[in-house]
Short mmCIF file of the C-alpha atoms (twelve columns), coordinates in Angstrom:
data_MODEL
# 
_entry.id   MODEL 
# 
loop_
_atom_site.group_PDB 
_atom_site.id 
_atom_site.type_symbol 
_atom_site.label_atom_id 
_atom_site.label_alt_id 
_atom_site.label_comp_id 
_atom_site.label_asym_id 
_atom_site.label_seq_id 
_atom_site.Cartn_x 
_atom_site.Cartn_y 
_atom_site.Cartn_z 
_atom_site.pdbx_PDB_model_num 
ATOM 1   C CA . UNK A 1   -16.973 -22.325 13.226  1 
ATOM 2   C CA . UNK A 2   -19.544 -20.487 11.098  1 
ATOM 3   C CA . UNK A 3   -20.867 -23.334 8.740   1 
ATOM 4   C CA . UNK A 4   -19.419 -22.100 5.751   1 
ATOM 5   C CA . UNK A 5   -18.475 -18.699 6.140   1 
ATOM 6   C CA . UNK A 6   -19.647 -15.331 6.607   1 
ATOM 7   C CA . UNK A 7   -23.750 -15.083 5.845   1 
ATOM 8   C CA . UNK A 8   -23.402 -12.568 2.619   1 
ATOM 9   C CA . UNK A 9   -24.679 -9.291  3.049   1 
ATOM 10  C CA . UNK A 10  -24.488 -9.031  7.174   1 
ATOM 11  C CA . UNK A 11  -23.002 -6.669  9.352   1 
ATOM 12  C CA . UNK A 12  -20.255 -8.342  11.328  1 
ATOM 13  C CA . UNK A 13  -18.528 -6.514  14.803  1 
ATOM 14  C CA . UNK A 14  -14.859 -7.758  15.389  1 
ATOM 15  C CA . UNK A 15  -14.687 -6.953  18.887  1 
ATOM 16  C CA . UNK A 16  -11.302 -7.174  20.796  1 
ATOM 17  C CA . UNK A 17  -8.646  -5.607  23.110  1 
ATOM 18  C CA . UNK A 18  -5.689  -4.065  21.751  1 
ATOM 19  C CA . UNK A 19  -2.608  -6.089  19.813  1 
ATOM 20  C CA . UNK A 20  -5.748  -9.130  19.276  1 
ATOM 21  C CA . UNK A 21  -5.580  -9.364  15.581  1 
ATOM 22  C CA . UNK A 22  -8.796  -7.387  14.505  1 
ATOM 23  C CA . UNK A 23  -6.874  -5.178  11.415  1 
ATOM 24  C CA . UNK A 24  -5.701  -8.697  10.679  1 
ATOM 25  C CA . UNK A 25  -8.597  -10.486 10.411  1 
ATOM 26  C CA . UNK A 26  -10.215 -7.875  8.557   1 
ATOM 27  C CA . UNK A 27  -7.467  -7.777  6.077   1 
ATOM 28  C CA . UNK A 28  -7.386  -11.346 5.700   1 
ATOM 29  C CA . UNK A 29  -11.566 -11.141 4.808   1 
ATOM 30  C CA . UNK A 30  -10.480 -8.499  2.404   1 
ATOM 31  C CA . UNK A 31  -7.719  -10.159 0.828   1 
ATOM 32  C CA . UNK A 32  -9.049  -13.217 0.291   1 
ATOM 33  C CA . UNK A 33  -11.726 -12.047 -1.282  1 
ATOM 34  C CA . UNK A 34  -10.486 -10.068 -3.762  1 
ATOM 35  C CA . UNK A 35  -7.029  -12.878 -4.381  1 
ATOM 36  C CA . UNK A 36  -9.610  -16.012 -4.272  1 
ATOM 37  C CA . UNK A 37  -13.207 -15.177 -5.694  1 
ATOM 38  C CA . UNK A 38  -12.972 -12.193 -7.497  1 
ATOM 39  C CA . UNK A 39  -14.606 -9.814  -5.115  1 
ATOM 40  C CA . UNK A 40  -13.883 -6.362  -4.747  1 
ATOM 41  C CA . UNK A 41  -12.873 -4.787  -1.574  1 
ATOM 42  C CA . UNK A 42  -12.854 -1.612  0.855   1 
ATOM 43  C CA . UNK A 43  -11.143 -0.836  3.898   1 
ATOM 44  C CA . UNK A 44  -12.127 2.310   5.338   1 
ATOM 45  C CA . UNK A 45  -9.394  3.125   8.161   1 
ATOM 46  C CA . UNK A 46  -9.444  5.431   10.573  1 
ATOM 47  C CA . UNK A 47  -6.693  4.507   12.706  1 
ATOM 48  C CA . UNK A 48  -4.266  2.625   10.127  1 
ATOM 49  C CA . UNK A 49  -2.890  4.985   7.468   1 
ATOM 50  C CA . UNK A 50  -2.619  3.246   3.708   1 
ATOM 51  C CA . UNK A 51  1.236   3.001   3.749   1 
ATOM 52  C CA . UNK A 52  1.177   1.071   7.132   1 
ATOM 53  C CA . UNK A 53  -1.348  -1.016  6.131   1 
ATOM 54  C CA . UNK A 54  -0.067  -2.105  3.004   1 
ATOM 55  C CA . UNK A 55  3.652   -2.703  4.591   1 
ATOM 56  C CA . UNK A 56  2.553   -4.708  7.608   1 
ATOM 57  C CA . UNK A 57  -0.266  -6.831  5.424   1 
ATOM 58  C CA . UNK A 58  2.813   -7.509  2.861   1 
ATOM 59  C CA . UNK A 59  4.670   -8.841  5.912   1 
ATOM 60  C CA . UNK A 60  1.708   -11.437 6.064   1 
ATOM 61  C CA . UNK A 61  1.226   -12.686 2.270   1 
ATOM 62  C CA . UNK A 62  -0.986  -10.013 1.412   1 
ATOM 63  C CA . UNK A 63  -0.156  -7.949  -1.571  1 
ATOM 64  C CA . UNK A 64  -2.943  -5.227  -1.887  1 
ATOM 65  C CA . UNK A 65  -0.762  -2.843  -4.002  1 
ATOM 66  C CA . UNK A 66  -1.563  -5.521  -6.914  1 
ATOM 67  C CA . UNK A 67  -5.059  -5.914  -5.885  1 
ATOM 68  C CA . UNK A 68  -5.293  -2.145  -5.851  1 
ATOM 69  C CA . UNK A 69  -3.441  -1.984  -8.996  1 
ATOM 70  C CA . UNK A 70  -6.436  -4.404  -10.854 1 
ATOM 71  C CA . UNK A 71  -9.243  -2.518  -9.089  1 
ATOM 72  C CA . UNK A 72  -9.904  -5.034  -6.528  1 
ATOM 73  C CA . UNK A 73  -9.137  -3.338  -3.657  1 
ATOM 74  C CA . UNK A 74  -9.648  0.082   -2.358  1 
ATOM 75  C CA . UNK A 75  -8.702  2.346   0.592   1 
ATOM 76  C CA . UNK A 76  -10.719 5.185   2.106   1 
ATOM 77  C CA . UNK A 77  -8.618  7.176   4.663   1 
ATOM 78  C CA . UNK A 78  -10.436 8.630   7.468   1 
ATOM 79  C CA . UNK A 79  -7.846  8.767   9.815   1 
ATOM 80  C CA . UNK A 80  -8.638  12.718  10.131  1 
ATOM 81  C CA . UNK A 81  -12.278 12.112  11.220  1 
ATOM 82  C CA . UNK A 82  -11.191 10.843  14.882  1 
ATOM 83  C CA . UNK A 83  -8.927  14.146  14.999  1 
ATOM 84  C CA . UNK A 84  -12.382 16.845  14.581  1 
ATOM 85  C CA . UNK A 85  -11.850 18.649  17.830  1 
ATOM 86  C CA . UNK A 86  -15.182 18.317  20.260  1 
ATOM 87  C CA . UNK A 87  -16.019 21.418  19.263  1 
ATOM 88  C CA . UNK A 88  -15.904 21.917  15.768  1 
ATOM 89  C CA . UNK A 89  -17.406 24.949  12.711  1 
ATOM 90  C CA . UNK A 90  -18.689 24.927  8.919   1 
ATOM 91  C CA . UNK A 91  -17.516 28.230  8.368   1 
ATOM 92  C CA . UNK A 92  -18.307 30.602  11.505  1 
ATOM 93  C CA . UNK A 93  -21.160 28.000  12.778  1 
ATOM 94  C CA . UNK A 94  -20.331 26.177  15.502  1 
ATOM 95  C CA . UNK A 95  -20.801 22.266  15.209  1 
ATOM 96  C CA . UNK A 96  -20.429 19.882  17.302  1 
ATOM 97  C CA . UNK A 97  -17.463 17.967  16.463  1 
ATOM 98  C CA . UNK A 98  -18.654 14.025  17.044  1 
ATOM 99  C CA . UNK A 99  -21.901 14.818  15.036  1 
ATOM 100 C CA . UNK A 100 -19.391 16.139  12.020  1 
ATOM 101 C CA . UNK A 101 -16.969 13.343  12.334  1 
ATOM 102 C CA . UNK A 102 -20.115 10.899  11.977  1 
ATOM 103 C CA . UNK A 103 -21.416 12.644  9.050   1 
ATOM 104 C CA . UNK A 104 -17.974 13.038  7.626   1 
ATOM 105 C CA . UNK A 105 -17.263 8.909   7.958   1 
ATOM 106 C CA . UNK A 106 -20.591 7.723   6.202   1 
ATOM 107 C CA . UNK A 107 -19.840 10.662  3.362   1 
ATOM 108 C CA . UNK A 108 -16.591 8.788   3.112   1 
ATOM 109 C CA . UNK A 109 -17.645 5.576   3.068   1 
ATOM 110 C CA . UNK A 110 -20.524 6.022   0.686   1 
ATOM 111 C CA . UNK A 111 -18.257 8.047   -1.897  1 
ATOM 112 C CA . UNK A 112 -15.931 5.059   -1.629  1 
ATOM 113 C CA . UNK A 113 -18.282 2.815   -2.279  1 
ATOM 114 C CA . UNK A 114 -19.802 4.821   -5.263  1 
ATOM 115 C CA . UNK A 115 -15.885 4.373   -6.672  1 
ATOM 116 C CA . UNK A 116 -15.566 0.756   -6.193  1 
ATOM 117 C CA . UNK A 117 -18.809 -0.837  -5.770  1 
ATOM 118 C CA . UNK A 118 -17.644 -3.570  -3.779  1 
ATOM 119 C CA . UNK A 119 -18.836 -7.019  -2.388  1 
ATOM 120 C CA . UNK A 120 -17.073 -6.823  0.871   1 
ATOM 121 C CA . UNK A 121 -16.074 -3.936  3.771   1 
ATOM 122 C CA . UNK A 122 -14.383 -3.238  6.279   1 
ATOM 123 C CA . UNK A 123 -13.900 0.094   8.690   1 
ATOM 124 C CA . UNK A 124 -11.153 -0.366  11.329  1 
ATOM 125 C CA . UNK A 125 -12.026 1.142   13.862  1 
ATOM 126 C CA . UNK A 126 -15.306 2.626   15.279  1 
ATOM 127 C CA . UNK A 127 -13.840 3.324   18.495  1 
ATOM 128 C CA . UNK A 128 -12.475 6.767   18.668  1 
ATOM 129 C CA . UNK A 129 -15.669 7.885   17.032  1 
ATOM 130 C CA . UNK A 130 -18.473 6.452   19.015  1 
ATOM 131 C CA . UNK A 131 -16.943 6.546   22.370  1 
ATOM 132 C CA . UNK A 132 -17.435 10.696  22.038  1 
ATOM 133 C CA . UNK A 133 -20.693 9.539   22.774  1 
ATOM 134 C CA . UNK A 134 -20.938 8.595   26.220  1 
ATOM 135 C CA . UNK A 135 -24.478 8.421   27.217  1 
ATOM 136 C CA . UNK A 136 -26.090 4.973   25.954  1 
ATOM 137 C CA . UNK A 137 -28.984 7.209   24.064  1 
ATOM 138 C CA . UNK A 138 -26.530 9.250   22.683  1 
ATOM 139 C CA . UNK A 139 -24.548 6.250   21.612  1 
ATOM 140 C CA . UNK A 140 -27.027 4.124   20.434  1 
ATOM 141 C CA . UNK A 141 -28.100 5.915   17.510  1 
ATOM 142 C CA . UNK A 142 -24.983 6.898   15.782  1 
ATOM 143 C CA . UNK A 143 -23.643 3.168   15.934  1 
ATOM 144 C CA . UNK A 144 -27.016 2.573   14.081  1 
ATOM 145 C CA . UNK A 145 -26.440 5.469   11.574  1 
ATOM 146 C CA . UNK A 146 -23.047 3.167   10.459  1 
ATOM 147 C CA . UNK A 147 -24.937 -0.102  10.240  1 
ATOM 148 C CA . UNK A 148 -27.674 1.067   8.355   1 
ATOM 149 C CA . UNK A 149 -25.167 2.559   6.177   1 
ATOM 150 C CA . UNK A 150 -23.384 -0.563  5.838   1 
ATOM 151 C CA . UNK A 151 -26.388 -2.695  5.243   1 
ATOM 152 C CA . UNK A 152 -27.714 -0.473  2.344   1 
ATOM 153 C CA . UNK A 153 -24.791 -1.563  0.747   1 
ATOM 154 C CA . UNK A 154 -25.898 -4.972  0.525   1 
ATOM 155 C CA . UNK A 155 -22.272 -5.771  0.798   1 
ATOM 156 C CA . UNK A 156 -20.825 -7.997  3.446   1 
ATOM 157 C CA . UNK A 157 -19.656 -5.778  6.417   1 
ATOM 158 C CA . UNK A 158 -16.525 -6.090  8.906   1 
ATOM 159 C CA . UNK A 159 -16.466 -3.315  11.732  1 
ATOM 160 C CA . UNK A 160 -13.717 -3.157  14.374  1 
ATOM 161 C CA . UNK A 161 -14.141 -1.356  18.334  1 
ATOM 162 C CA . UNK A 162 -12.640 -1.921  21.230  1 
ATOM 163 C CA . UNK A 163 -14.007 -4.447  23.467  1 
ATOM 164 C CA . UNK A 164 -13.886 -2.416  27.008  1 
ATOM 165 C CA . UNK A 165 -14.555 -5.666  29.590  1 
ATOM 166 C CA . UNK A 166 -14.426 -8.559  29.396  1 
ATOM 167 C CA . UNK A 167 -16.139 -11.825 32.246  1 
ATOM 168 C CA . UNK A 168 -19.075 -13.206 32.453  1 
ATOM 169 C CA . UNK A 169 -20.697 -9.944  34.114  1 
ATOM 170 C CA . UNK A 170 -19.196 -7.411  31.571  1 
ATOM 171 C CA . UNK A 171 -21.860 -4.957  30.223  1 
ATOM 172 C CA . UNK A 172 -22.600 -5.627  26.248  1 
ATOM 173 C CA . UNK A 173 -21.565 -2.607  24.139  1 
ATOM 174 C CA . UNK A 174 -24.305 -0.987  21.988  1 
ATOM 175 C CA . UNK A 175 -22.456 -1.920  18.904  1 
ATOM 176 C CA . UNK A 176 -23.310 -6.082  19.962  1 
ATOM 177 C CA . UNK A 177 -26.855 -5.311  19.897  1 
ATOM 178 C CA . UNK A 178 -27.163 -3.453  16.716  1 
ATOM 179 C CA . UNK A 179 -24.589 -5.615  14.314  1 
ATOM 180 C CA . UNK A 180 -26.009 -9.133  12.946  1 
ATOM 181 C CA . UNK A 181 -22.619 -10.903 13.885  1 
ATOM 182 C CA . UNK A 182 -20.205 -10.311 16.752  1 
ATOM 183 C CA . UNK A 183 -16.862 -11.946 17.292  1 
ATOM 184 C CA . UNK A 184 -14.681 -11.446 20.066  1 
ATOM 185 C CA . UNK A 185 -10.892 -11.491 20.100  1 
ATOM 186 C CA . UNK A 186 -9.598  -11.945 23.420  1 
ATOM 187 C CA . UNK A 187 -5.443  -12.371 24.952  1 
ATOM 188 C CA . UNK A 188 -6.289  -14.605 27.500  1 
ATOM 189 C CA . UNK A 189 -3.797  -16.762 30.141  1 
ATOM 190 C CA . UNK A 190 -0.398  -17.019 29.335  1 
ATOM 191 C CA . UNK A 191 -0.617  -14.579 26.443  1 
ATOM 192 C CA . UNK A 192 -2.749  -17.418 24.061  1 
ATOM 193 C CA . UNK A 193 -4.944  -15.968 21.628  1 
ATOM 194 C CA . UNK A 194 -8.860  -16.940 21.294  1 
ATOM 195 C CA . UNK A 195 -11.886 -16.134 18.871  1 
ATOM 196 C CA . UNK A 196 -15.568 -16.554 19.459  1 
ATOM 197 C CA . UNK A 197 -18.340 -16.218 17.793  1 
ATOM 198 C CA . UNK A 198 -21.218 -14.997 20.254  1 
ATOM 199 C CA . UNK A 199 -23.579 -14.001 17.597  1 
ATOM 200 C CA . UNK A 200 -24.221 -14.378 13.871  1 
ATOM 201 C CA . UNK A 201 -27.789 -13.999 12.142  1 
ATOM 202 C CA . UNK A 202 -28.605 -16.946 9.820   1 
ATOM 203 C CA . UNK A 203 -25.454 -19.114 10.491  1 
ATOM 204 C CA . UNK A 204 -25.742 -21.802 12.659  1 
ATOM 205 C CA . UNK A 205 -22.175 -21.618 14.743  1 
ATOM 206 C CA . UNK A 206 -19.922 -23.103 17.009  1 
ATOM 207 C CA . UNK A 207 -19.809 -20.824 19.993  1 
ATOM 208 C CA . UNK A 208 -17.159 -22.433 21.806  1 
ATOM 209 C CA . UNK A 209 -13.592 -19.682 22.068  1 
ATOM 210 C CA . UNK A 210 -11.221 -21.283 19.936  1 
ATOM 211 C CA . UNK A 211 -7.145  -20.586 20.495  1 
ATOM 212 C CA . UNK A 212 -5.673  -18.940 17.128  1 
ATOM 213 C CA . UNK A 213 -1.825  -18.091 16.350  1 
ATOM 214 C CA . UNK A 214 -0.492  -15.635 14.271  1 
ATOM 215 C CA . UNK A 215 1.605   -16.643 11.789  1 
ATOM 216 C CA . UNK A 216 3.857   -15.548 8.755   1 
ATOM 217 C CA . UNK A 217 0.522   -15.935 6.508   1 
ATOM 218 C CA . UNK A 218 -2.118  -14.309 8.862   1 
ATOM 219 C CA . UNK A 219 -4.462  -15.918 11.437  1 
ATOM 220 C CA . UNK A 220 -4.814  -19.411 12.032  1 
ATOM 221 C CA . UNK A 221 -7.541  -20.593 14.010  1 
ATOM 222 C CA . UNK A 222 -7.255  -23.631 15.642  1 
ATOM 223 C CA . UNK A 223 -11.339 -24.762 15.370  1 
ATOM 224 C CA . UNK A 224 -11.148 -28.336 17.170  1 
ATOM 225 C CA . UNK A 225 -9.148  -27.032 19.802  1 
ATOM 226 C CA . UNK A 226 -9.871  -25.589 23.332  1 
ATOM 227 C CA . UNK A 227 -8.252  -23.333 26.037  1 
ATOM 228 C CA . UNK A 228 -9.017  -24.981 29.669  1 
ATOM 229 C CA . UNK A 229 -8.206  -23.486 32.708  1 
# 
């Protein structure tokens, strides 16, 4: 579906409702990585404690205790950045609390990063953080503080949010516009999974949503197949 694979060095969104398989796919990226060419990996979560993650990826074929163990894999937690309170201090000054909690995640992050140095990343999820923001202006710019964050890396970039609609006359999410690759994870009739790519900078893709399945080793996508009404 994307020619060959993620275009090194992008930005990708994951974009899906809840219980579609983003933390999944993102672990898969991570894990194969690190198990298959050698490349070292972050995940920076924010909603996912390490323990979980480690347990439920294990239930899939991923082992990331080894990978941690050979300094292949790392985990940030910044689970306690979507808990600042709206209203937040340094000391006695009063702060507001989605400004800290963005400034707290890219410290995070780039510290991580610092530790590790790796080729690929992923931060699951954006969502409680940038939805503080509700005006579009307000929004805008501290999505774009995390991408340009990401893409200083140079590393190759996996974010997660929630997608909010969904139809042909949904409203894009600032996030869409502001990542170089968006792909959308969607439950659609009779509980059937699909993924599709809607954007991706420098890959020439197949734009088509394609059914996947779940299974004991991860996510399967089924690329030559469609879902018809």
């Amino acid at each position: 579906m994307l020619a060959g694979g993620f275009p090194e060095g992008k930005v990708i969104l994951v974009l899906g409702e809840p219980g579609t398989g983003k933390t999944i796919l993102c672990s898969q990226f991570l894990h194969w990585g690190a198990a298959e060419r050698n490349e070292k990996g972050i995940f920076i979560g924010m909603n996912e404690p390490k323990a979980r993650l480690i347990t439920e990826m294990r239930e899939l074929g991923m082992d990331f205790e080894r990978l941690e163990s050979t300094g292949k894999f790392g985990y940030v937690d910044a689970t306690e950045v979507r808990r600042i309170p709206e209203q937040a201090r340094v000391g006695r000054i009063p702060v507001g609390g989605r400004e800290l909690g963005l400034a707290n995640l890219i410290e995070l992050m780039q510290e991580g990063i610092e530790k590790l140095s790796p080729k690929r990343i992923v931060i699951d999820s954006i969502s409680d953080l940038v939805f503080r923001f509700p005006r579009l202006e307000d929004r805008r710019p501290a999505v774009l503080d995390i991408v340009e964050a990401l893409q200083s890396t140079g590393a190759t970039c996996l974010l997660t949010s929630e997608l909010l609609s969904t139809g042909d006359s949904r409203r894009l999410q600032p996030e869409e516009y502001l990542a170089e690759g968006v792909i959308m994870l969607r439950i659609v009739k009779k509980g059937v999974r699909t993924l599709q790519i809607t954007k991706m900078r420098g890959a020439k893709i197949d734009t088509v949503a394609r059914p996947f399945v779940i299974r004991d080793s991860g996510i399967e996508v089924l690329a030559r197949e469609e879902v018809y009404a």
